[in-house]
DRENTORKOL-644726 format. One record per residue: x, y, z of N, C-alpha, C in turn. Coordinates in steps of 0.02 Angstrom, whole numbers, padded with zeros to 5 digits, always signed. Layout:
BEGIN
XYZXYZXYZ...
This chain:
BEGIN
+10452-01547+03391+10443-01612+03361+10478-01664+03404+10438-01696+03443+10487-01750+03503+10486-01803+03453+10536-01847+03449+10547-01922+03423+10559-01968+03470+10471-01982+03488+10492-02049+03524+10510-02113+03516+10503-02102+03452+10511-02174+03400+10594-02192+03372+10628-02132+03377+10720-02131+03376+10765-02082+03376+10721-02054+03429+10777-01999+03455+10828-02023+03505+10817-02074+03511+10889-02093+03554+10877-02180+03559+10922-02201+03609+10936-02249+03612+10921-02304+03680+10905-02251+03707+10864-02280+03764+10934-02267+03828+11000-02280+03819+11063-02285+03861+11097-02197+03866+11062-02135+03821+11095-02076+03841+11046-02021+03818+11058-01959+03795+11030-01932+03787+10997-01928+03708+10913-01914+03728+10878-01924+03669+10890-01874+03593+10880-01894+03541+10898-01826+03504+10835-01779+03522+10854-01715+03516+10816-01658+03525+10785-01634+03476+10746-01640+03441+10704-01611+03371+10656-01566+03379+10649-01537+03430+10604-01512+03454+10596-01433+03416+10537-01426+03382+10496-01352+03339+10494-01304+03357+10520-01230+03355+10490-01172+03375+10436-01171+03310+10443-01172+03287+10400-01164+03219+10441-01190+03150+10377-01152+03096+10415-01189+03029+10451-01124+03003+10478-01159+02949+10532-01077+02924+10466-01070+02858+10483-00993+02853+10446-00971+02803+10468-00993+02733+10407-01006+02686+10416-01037+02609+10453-00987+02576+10502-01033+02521+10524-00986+02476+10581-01003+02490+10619-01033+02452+10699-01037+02453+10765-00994+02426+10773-00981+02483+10833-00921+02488+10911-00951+02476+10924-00892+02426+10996-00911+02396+11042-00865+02455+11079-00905+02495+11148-00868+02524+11214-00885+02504+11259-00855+02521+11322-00866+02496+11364-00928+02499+11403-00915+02450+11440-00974+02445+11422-01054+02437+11363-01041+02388+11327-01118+02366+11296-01130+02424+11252-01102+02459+11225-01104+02533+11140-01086+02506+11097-01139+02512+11026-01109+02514+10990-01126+02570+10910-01106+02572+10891-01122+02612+10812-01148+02608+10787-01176+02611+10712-01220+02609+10694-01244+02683+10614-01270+02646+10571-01304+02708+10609-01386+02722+10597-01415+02646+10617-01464+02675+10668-01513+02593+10713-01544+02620+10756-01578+02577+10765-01656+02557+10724-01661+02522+10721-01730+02481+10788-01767+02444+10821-01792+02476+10871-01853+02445+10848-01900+02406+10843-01877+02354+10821-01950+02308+10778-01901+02235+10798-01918+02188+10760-01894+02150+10734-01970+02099+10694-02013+02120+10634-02070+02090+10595-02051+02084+10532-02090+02093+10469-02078+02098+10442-02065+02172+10462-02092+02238+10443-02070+02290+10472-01997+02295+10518-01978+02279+10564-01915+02319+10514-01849+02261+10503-01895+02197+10468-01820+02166+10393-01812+02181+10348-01864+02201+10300-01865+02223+10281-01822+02301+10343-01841+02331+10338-01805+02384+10336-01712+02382+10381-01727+02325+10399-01624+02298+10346-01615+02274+10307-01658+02237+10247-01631+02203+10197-01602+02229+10186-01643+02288+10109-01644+02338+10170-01571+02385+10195-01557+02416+10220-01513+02460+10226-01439+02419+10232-01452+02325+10258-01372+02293+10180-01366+02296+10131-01415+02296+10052-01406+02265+10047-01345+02335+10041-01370+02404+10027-01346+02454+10068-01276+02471+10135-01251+02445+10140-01213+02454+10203-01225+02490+10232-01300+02513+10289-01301+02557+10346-01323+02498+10419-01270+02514+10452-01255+02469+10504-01328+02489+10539-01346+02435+10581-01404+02460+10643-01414+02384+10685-01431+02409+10721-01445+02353+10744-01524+02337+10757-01562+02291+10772-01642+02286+10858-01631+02247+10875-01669+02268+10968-01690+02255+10939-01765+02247+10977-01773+02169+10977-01843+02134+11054-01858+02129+11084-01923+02149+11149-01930+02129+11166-01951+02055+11087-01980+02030+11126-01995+01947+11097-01926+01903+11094-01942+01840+11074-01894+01803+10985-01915+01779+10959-01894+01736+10899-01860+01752+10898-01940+01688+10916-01914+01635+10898-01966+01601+10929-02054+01629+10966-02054+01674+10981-02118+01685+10907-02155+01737+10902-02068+01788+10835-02103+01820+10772-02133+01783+10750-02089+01734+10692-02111+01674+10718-02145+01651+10789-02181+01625+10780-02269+01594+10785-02333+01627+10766-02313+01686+10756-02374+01744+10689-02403+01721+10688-02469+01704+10626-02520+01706+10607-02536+01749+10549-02535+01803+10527-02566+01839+10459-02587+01853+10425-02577+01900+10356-02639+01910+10299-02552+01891+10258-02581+01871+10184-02528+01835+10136-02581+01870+10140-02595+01923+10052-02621+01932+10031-02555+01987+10006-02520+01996+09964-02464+02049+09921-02471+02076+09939-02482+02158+09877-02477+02186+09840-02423+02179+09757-02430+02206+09713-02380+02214+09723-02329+02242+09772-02335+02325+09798-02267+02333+09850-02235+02307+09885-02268+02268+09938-02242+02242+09908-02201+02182+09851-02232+02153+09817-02198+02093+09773-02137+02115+09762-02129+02181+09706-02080+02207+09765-02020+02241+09835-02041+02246+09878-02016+02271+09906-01971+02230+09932-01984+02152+09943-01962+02085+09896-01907+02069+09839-01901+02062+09768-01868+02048+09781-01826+02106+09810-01833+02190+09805-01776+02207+09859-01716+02199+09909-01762+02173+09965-01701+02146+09958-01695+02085+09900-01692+02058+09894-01668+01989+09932-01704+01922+09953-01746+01943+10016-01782+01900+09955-01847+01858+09895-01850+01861+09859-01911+01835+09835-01923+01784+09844-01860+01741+09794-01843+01664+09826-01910+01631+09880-01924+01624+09926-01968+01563+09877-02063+01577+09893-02049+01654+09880-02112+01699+09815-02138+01675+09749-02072+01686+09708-02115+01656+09694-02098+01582+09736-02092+01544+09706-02094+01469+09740-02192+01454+09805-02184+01471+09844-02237+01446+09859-02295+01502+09844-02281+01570+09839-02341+01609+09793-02403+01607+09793-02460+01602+09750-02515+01602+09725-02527+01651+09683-02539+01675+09616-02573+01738+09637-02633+01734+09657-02648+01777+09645-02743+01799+09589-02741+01844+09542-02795+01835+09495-02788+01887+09509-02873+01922+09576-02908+01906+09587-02956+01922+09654-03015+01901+09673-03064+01921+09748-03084+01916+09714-03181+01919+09768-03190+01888+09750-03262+01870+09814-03313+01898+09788-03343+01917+09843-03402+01980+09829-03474+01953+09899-03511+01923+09891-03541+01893+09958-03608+01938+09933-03681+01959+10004-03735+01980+09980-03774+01934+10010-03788+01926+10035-03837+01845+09999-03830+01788+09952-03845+01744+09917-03847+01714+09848-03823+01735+09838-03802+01789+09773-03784+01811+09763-03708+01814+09720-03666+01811+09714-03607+01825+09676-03558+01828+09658-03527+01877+09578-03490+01897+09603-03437+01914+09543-03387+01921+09551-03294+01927+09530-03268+01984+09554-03217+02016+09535-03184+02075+09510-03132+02044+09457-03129+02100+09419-03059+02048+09436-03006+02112+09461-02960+02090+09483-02907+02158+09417-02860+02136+09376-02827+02093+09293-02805+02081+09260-02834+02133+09274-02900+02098+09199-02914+02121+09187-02931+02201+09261-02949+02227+09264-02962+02284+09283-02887+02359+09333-02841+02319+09327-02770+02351+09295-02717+02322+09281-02714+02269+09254-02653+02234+09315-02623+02214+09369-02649+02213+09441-02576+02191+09464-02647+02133+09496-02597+02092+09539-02635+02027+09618-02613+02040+09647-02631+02037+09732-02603+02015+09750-02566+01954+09798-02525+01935+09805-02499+01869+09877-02510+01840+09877-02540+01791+09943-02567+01751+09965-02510+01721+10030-02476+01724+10047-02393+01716+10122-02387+01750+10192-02412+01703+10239-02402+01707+10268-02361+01742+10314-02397+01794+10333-02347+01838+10376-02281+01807+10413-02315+01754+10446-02264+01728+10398-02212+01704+10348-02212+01670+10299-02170+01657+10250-02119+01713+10274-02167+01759+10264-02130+01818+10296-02055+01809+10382-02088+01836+10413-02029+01847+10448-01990+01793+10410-01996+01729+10410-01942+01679+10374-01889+01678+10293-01923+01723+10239-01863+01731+10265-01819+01777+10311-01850+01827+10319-01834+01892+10377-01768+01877+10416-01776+01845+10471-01745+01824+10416-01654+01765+10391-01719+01725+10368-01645+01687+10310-01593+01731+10291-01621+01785+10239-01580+01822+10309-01531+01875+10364-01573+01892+10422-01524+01942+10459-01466+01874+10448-01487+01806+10498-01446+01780+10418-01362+01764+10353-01392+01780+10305-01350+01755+10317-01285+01826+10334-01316+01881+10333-01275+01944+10407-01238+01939+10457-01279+01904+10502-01229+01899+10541-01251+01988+10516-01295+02017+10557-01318+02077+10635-01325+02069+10680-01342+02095+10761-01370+02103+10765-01433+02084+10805-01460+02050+10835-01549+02054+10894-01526+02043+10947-01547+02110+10997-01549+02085+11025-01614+02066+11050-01634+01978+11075-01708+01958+11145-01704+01976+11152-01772+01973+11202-01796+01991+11266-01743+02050+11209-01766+02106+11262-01724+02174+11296-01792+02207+11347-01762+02223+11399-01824+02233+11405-01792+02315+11442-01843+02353+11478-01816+02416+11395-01806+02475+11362-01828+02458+11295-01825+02496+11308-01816+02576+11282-01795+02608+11287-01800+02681+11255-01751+02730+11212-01786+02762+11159-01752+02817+11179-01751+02888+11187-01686+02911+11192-01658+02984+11157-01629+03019+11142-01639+03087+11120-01623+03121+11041-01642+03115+11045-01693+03126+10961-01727+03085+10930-01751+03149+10974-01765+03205+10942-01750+03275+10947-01668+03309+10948-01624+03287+10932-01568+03309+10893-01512+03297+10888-01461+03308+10837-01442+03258+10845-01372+03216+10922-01382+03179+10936-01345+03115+10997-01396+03081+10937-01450+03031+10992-01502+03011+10994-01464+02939+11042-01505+02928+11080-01471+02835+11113-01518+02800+11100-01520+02735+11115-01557+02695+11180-01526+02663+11237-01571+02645+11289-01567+02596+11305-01582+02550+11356-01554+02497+11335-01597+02432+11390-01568+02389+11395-01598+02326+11458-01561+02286+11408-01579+02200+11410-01533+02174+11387-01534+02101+11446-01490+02057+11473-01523+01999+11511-01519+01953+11579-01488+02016+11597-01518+02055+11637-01533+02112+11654-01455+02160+11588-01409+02137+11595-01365+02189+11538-01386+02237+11551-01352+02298+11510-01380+02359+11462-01337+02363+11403-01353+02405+11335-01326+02411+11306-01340+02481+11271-01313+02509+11257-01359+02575+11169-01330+02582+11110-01359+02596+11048-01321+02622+11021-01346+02665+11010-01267+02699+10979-01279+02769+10904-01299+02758+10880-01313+02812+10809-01348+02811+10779-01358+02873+10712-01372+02878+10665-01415+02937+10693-01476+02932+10669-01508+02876+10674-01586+02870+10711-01618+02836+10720-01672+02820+10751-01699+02764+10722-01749+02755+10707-01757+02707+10654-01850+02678+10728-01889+02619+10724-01945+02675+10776-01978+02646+10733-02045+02596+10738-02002+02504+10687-02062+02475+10744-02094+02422+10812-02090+02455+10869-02131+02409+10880-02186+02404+10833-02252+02414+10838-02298+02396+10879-02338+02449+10853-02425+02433+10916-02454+02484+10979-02443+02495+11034-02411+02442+11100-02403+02455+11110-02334+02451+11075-02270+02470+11072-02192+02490+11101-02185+02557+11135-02131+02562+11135-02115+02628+11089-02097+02689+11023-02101+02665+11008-02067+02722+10993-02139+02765+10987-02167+02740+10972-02247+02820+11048-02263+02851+11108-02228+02815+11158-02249+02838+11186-02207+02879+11154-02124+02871+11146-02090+02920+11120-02099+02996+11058-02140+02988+11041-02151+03089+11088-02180+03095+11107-02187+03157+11159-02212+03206+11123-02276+03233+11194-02318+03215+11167-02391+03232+11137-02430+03279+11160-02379+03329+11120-02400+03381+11043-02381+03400+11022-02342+03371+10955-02330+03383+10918-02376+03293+10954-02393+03272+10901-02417+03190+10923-02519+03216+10862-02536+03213+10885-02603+03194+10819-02651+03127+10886-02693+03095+10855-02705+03026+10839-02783+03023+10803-02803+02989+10751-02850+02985+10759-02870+02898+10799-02932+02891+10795-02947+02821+10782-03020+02818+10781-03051+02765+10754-03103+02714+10789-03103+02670+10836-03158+02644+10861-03173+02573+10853-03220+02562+10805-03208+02492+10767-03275+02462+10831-03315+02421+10841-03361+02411+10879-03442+02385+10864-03437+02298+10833-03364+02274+10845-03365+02207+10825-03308+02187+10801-03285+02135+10797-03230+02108+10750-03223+02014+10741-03173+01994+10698-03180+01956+10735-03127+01893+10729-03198+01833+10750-03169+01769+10695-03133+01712+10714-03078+01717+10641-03034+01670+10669-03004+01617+10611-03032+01569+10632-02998+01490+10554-02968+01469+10585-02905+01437+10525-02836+01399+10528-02854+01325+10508-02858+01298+10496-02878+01232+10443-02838+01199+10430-02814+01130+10390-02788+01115+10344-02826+01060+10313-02873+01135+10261-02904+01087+10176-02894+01137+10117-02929+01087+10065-02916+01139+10073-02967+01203+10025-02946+01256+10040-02993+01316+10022-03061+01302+10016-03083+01331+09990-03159+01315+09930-03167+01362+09911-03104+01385+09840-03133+01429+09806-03048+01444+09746-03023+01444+09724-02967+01472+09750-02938+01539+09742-02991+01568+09778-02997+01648+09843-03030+01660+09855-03009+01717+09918-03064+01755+09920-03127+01765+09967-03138+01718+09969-03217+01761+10044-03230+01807+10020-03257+01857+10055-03278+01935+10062-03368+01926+10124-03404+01910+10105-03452+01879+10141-03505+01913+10132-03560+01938+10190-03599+01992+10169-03669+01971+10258-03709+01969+10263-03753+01927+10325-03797+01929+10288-03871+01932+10368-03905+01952+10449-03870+01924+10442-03827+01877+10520-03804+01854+10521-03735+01905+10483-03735+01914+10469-03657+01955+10438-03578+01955+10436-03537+01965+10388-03476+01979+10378-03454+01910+10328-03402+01867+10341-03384+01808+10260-03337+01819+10307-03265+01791+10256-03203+01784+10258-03166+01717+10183-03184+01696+10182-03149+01624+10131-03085+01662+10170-03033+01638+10125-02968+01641+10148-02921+01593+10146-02854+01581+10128-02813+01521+10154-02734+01545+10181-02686+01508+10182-02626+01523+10136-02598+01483+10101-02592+01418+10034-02591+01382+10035-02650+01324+09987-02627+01287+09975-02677+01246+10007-02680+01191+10066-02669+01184+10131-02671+01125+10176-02692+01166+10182-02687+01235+10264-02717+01270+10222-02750+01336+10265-02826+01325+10267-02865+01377+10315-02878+01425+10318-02904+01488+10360-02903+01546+10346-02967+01559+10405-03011+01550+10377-03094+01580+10447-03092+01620+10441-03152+01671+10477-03147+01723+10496-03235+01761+10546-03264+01763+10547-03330+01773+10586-03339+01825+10572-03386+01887+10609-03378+01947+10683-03431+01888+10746-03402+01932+10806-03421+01911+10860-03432+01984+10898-03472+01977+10966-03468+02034+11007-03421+02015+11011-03408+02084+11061-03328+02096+11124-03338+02056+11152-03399+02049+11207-03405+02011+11204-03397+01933+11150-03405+01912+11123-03365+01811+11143-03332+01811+11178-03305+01733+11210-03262+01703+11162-03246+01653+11126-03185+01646+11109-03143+01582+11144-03171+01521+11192-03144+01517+11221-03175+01443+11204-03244+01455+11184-03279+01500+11206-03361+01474+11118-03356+01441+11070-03346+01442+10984-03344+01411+10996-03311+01336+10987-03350+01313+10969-03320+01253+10878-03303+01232+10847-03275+01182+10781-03261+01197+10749-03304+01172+10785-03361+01131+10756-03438+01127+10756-03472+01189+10813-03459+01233+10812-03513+01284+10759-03496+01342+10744-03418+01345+10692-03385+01394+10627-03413+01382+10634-03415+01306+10541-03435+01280+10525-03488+01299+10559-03558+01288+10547-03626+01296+10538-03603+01375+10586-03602+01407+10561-03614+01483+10490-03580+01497+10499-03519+01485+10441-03489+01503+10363-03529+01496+10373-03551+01414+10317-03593+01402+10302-03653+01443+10366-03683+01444+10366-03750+01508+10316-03733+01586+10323-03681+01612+10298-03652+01675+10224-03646+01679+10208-03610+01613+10146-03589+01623+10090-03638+01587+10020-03614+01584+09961-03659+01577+09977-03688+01502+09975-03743+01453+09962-03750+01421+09922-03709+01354+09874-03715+01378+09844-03637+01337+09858-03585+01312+09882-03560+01373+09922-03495+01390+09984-03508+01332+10045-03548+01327+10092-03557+01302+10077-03571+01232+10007-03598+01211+09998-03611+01129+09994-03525+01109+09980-03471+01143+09955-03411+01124+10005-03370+01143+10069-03402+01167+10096-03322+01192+10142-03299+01117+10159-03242+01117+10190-03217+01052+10256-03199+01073+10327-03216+01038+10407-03220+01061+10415-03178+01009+10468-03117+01033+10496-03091+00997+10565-03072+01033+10623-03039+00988+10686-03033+01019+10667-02980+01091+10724-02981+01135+10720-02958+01212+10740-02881+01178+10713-02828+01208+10731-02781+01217+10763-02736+01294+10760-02794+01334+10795-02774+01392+10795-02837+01443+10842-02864+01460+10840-02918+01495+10878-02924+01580+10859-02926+01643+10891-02914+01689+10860-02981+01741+10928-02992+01779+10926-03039+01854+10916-02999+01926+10871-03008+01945+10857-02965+02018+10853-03034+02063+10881-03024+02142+10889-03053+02179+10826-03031+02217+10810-03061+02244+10717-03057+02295+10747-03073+02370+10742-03020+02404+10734-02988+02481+10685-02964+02521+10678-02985+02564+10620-02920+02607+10666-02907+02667+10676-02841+02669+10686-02780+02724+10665-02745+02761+10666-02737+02815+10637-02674+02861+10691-02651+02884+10689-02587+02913+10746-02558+02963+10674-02510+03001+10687-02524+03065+10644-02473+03111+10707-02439+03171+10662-02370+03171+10633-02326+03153+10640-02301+03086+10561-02270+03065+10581-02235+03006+10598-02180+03004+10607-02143+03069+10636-02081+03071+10698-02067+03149+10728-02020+03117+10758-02015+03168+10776-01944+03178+10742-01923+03239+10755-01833+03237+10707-01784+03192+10724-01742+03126+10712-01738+03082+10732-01772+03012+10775-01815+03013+10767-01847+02940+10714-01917+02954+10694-01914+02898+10608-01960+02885+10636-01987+02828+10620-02061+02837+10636-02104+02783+10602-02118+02758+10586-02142+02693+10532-02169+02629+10557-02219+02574+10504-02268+02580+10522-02311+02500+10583-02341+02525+10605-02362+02466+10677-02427+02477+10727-02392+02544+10717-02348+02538+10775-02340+02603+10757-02363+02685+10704-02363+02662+10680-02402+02733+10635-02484+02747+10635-02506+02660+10601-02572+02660+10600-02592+02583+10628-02656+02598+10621-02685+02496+10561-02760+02534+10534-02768+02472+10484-02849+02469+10494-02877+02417+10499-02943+02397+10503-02947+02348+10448-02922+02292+10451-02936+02240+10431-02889+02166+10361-02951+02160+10346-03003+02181+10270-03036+02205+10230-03007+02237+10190-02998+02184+10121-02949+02214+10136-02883+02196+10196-02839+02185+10200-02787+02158+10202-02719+02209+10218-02722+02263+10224-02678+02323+10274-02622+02334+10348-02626+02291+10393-02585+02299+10351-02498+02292+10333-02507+02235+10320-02424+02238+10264-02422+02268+10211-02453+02277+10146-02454+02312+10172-02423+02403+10235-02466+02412+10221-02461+02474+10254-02383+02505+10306-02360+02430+10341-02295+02435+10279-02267+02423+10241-02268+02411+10176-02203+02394+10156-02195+02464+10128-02237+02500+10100-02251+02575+10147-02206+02631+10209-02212+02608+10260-02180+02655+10251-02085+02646+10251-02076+02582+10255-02022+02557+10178-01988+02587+10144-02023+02575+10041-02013+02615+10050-01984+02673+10099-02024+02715+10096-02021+02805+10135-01962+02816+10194-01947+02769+10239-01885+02780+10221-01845+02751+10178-01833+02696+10159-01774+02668+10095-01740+02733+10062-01797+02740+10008-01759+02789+10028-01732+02846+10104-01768+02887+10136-01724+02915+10161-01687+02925+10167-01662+02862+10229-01597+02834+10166-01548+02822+10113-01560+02809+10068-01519+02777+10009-01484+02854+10024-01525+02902+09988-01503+02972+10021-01460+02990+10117-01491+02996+10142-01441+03041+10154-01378+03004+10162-01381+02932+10166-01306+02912+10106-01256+02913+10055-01278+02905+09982-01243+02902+09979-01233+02984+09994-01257+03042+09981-01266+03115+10008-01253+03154+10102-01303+03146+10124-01289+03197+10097-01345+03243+10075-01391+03224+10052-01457+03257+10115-01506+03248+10126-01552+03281+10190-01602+03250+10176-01682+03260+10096-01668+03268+10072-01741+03275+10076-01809+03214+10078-01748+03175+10061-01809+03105+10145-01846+03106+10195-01777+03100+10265-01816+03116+10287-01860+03168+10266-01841+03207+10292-01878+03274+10263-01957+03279+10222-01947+03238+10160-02017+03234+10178-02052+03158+10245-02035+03121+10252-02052+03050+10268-02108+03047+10322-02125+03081+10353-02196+03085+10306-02236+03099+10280-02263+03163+10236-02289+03196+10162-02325+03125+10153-02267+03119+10084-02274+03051+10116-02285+02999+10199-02298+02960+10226-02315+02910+10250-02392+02930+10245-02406+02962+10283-02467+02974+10216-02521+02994+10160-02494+03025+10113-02529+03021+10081-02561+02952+10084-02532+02908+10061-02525+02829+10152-02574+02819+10205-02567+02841+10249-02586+02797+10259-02669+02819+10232-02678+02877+10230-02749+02891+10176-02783+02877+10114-02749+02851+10069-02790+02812+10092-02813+02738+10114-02753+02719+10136-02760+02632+10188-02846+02654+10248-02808+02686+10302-02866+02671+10275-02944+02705+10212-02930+02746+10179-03012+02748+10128-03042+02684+10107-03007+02658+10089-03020+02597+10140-03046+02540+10187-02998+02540+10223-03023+02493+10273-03087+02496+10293-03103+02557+10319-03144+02599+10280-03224+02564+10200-03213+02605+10142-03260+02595+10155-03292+02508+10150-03240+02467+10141-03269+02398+10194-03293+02369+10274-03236+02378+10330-03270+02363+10317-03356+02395+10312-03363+02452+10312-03430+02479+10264-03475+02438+10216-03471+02428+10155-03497+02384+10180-03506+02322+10201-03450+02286+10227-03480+02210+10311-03510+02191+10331-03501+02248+10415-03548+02202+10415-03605+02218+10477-03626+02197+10528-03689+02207+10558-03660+02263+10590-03692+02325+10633-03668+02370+10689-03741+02345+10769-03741+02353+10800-03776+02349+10795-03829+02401+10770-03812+02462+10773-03878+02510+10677-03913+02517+10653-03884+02479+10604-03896+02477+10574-03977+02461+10531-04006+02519+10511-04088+02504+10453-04098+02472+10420-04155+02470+10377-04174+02442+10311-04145+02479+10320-04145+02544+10274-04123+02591+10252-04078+02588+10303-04008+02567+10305-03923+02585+10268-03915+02513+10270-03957+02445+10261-03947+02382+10179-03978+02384+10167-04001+02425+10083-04046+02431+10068-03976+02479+10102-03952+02540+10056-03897+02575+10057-03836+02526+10098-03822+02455+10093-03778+02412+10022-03781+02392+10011-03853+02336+09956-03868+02318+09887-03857+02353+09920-03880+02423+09863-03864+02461+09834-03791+02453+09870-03758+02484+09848-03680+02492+09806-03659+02427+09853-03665+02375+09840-03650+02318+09748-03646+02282+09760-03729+02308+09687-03768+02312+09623-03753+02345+09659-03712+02396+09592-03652+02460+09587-03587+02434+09645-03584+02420+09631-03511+02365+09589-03503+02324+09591-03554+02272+09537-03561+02205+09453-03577+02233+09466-03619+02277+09383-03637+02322+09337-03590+02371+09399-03546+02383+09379-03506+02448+09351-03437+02462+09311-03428+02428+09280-03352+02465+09319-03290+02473+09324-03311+02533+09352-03264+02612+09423-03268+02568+09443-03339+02568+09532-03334+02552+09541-03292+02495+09522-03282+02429+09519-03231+02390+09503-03179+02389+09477-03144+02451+09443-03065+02456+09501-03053+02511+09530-03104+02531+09590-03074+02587+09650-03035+02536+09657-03109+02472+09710-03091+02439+09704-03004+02422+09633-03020+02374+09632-02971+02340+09617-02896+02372+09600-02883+02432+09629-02850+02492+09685-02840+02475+09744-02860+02509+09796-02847+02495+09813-02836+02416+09811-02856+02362+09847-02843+02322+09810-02764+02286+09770-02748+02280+09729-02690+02278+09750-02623+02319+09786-02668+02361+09809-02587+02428+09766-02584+02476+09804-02607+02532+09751-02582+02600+09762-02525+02591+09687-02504+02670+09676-02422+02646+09743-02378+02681+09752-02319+02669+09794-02297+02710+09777-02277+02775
């Protein structure tokens, strides 16, 4: 397995990753908290179990180490819009029965500056729809299809740490209920998120990172009322950004751009409603339905890269190697894409003994990851308030806005992107 993409640094010697072959399936217990597998997943989310899913389907044995516990991972709220490959991705690890009984079809999203507001039809313009389908519900299927195989999770492993990930017998370390464990492996897929070890593992000199910090951030409250619209609304407005969307049709997800300096406690779910209503269409606001918050949180909006996505044998995925902001809905979309490029690589070289698909992972993940984060980039920019923002930059808002609703081409680009390029 050569890594031309970060095996070294260009100033000494390259790391050596190089394959005699794969180790045989089936994970072997040796002594002293010592096992052994194909390949070792850091992260137990939705990318890290997706990845175990599609690899136990095929036959390649792997184990996942989660640092929290099982139920803290399933009460994470986050974004349910699914792309098409992410939905064609699910269906191939068998994990999709739930998805399509109880997932919603959008066949389109509604874009609304001030009082005005028209629909992109992503149908009629690509032929693909998106599917509204909780991430957390995601990785409940995801979890009950790993507990049906009877695979490994080890929760809450503390003391994490990957060696020898430029050579080619790297191993993972670890401590659970504070005795130690260590497993050997081919690979390691580092799917632990932006603050995991495994991106803090490459060596600094061969990773360099690429960020964006947006001038505000977005206050979201779940409520269990109906949505206020079939579809999304994407809504931009002299007070600023505002997203009504839905996890089904009993719980809503609305979302209002806020300064990084807001305090949660300072919103009350009277003070959320009024604004909210202020933002969006008229219409829209005579019909939406308020009820008390059942979960209320401030997220700060970033876009990240760090390249390479691999280095040696550890392969990075999902937040550990790229956040966008939560416009347009790309975080897990774009962890599915990662998981696509490495599964098909993991799945050549074990059936082959080929190491093309790996060696070629980064390269084809980062191509896909700089489209996503220009998209998302594009719309964040399109729908807020920026604080230094003039009269000028707020008329070229309008503008755009205004080619959007008129334009053809400009809406089959969007809806392109927001649908999921192909992989």
């Amino acid at each position: 397995m050569d890594c031309p993409d970060g095996g070294g640094d260009g100033h000494g010697k390259a790391a050596d990753a190089s394959v005699a072959g794969p180790r045989d399936g089936g994970m072997n217990g040796l002594s002293n908290g010592r096992v052994k597998t194909q390949v070792a997943i850091i992260g137990g989310g939705p990318s890290g179990l997706l990845l175990g899913q599609l690899l136990s389907r095929h036959g390649i044995d792997n184990v996942i180490l989660e640092q929290r516990t099982r139920a803290h991972v399933l009460s994470r709220i986050r974004a349910g819009v699914l792309e098409r490959g992410l939905v064609e991705l699910l269906r191939e690890a068998g994990v999709a029965d739930r998805l399509e009984r109880e997932g919603i079809r959008h066949d389109g999203a509604l874009i609304s500056f001030d009082d005005e507001m028209f629909r992109v039809d992503f149908t009629g313009t690509t032929g693909h729809a998106v599917t509204v389908y909780g991430q957390t519900e995601v990785t409940h299927d995801l979890y009950a299809a790993r507990d049906a195989t009877g695979a490994p999770v080890h929760f809450e492993a503390e003391e994490v740490a990957i060696h020898g990930a430029d050579s080619d017998a790297p191993h993972v370390t670890f401590r659970v209920g504070g005795a130690p464990m260590r497993i050997d492996c081919d690979v390691v897929a580092g799917c632990d998120g932006f603050h995991g070890v495994s991106r803090a593992s490459m060596p600094r000199h061969i990773r360099r990172d690429f960020e964006k910090i947006y001038p505000f951030g977005w206050l979201g409250v779940l409520s269990e009322t109906p949505p206020v619209n079939e579809e999304l609304i994407y809504a931009s407005s002299e007070r600023g950004f505002a997203l009504c969307s839905m996890r089904n049709p009993r719980l809503s997800r609305y979302y209002i751009q806020c300064s990084l300096e807001e305090r949660v406690e300072d919103w009350t779910d009277d003070r959320f409603w009024d604004e909210l209503k202020r933002r969006i269409p008229s219409d829209q606001a005579d019909r939406l339905v308020t009820g008390p918050s059942i979960e209320t949180s401030i997220a700060p909006l970033r876009s990240f890269v760090t390249e390479p996505m691999r280095w040696g044998r550890l392969f990075l995925c999902g937040d550990a190697a790229h956040i966008v902001p939560p416009t347009g809905a790309k975080g897990l979309n774009l962890a599915a894409s990662d998981v696509h490029y490495l599964f098909e690589g993991l799945r050549e070289f074990y059936a082959t003994g080929a190491t093309r698909g790996l060696d070629a992972y980064s390269d084809r993940a980062l191509r896909r990851v700089w489209k996503a984060e220009r998209f998302s980039w594009w719309f964040t920019s399109l729908m807020h308030r920026f604080p230094d923002q003039t009269g000028f930059d707020r008329r070229m808002q309008r503008a755009e806005i205004d080619f959007l609703r008129t334009n053809a081409a400009a809406q089959t680009a969007m809806a392109e992107n927001y649908v999921g390029l192909p992989y």
